[in-house]
N, C-alpha and C positions, 0 to 999 in steps of 0.2 A: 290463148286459144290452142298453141301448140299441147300445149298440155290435157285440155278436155277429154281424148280418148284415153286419158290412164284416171283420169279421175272417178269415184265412187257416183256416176250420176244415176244410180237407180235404189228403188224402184220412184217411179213418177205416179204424182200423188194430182188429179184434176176434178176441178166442177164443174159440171156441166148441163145445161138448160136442157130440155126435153121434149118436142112437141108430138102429142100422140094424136093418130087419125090420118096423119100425112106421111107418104113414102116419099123421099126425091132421089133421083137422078143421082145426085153427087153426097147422097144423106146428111146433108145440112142445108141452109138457106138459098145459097147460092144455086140449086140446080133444079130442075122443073120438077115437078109433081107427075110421079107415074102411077102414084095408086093411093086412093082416100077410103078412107073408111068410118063407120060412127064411133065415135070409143064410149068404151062399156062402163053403165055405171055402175060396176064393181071393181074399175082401173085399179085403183091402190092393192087388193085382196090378190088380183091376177099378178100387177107385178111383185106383191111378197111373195106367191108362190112361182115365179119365174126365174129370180134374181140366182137364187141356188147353182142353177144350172149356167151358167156366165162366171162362177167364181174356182178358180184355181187355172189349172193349166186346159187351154179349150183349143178346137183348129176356130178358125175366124178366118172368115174371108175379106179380103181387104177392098175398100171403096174402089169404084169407077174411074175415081178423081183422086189418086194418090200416086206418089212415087216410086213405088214398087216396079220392080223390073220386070218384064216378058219378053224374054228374046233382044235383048239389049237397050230395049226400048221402054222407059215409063206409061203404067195405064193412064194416065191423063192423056199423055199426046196419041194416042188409041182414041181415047174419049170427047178429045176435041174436033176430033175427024169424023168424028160419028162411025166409027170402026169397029166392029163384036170383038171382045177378043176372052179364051177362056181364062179366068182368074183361079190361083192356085191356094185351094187350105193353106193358110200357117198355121202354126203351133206358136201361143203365145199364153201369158201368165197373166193371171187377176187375182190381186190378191185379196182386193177388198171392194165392192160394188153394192152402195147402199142409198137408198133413195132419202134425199134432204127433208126435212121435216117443212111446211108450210105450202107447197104447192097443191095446187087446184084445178079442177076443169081435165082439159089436154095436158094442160103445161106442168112437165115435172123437173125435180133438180136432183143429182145425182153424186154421189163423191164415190170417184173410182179411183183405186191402188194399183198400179200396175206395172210390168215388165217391161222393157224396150220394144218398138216394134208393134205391141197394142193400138190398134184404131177406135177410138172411142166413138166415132160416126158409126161404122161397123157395130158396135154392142149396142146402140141406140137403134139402128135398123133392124138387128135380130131380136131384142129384146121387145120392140113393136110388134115383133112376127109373131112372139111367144104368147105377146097377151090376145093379140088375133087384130088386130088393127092398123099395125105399123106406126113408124116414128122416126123423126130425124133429130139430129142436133139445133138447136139456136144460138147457144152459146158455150162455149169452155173457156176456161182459164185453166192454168198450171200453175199448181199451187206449191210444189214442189219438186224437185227433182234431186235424189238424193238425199240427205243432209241438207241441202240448201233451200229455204223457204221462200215465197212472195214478202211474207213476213219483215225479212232479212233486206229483200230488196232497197236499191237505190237509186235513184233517178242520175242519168252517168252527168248530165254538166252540172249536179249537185255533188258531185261524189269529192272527195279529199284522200289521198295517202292512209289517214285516221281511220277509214273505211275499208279498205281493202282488208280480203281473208289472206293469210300468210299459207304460200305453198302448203308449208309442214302441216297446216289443220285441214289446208283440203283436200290431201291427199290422203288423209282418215288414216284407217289400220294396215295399210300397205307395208309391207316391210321393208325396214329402212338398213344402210349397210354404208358402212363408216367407211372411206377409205382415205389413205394418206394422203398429204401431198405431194409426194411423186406422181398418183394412179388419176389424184385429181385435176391435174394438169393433161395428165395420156387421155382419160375420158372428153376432156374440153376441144381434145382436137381427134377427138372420135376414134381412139384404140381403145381394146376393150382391157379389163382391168381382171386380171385371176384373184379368187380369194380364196378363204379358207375351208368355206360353206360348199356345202352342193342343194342347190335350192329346190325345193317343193314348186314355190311359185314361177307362175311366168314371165312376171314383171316386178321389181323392186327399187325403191327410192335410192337414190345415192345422195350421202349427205358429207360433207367433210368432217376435219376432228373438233371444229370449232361448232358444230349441229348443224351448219346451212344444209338445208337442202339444195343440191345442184343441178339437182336432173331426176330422168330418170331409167334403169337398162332393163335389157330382155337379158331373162338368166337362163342358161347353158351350162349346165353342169356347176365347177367351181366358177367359169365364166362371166360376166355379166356385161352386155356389149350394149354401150349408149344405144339412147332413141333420140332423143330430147334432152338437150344439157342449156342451162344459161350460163353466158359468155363472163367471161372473166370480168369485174365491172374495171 
């Protein structure tokens, strides 16, 4: 887990269930109904011509009922107090938002590509607004995140050693930087290690001469000063 924020986990790839005619509260199940509407029997026609405008880089304002900060404070505990509070645009990325083939009625399904940060509640309530009816969530799954699929998954008291992805594949195209074992020993106890490079990137892998990967540092010119090292076994 120490290692998750240097890992490749984006972009995040979900499905997601779609009820249209109902707005709630928290735009998904769990939050009361603020606004109903009849949905149009032209639904499908409306949201192809909707979907367009939902895909690439959009502002999106974020649910009620999310984590998002205001003044140091998340809008849920705002929301559970029954408390207004104004919620701020973000700018967030979609790459790909396309409606599942087989739904019917209200109920649609959805496969959305997307950036960090993206609320998928959020594009289910504006994307209700756009066809003129409104709509919340019923269900998501994440079906990927990164390189890393549902697919792939594992159930953990079924899991084995045999199972586990090795540092080195999941830290993808990250650039990796050989150092000795003198530098490999000074990085294990958190000095940082000069090389020969002067880096582009901000973060790069450290591996020894024998290929381990060890860690990984924040690069500083020819510098590169640990974050995250595993311990000498």
């Amino acid at each position: 887990t120490r290692f998750l924020p240097y890992l490749p986990l984006e972009p995040k790839e979900y499905v997601a269930a779609f009820r249209f005619g109902i707005e709630t509260e928290s735009d998904d199940t769990e939050g009361d109904t603020v606004a109903e509407a009849e949905v149009p029997a032209d639904l499908s026609a409306r949201i192809a011509a909707a979907l367009p405008q939902f895909r690439g880089e959009i502002d999106q304002l974020p649910p009620l009922y999310s984590a998002v900060k205001k003044d140091g404070r998340k809008l849920y505990e705002y929301a559970r107090k029954g408390q207004e509070v104004e919620r701020e645009l973000r700018r967030v990325t979609v790459h790909e938002f396309e409606e599942v083939p087989g739904g019917e009625g209200a109920d649609r399904s959805f496969r959305i590509v997307c950036g960090g940060g993206t609320y998928v509640r959020s594009l289910a309530r504006d994307l209700g607004r756009a066809v003129g009816c409104g709509a919340h969530v019923t269900a998501i799954t994440r079906t990927r995140v990164g390189e890393f699929t549902l697919a792939q998954a594992d159930v953990i008291a079924e899991m084995g050693p045999d199972r586990i992805v090795p540092l080195a594949r999941a830290i993808g195209e990250m650039k990796r930087i050989v150092l000795n074992e003198g530098q490999v020993a000074g990085v294990r106890q958190g000095r940082p290690a000069k090389t020969r490079e002067r880096f582009q990137e901000e973060f790069v892998a450290l591996q020894d001469e024998e290929g381990e990967i060890l860690g990984i540092g924040e690069a500083d010119g020819p510098w590169v000063h640990p974050k995250v090292v595993f311990p000498a076994e």
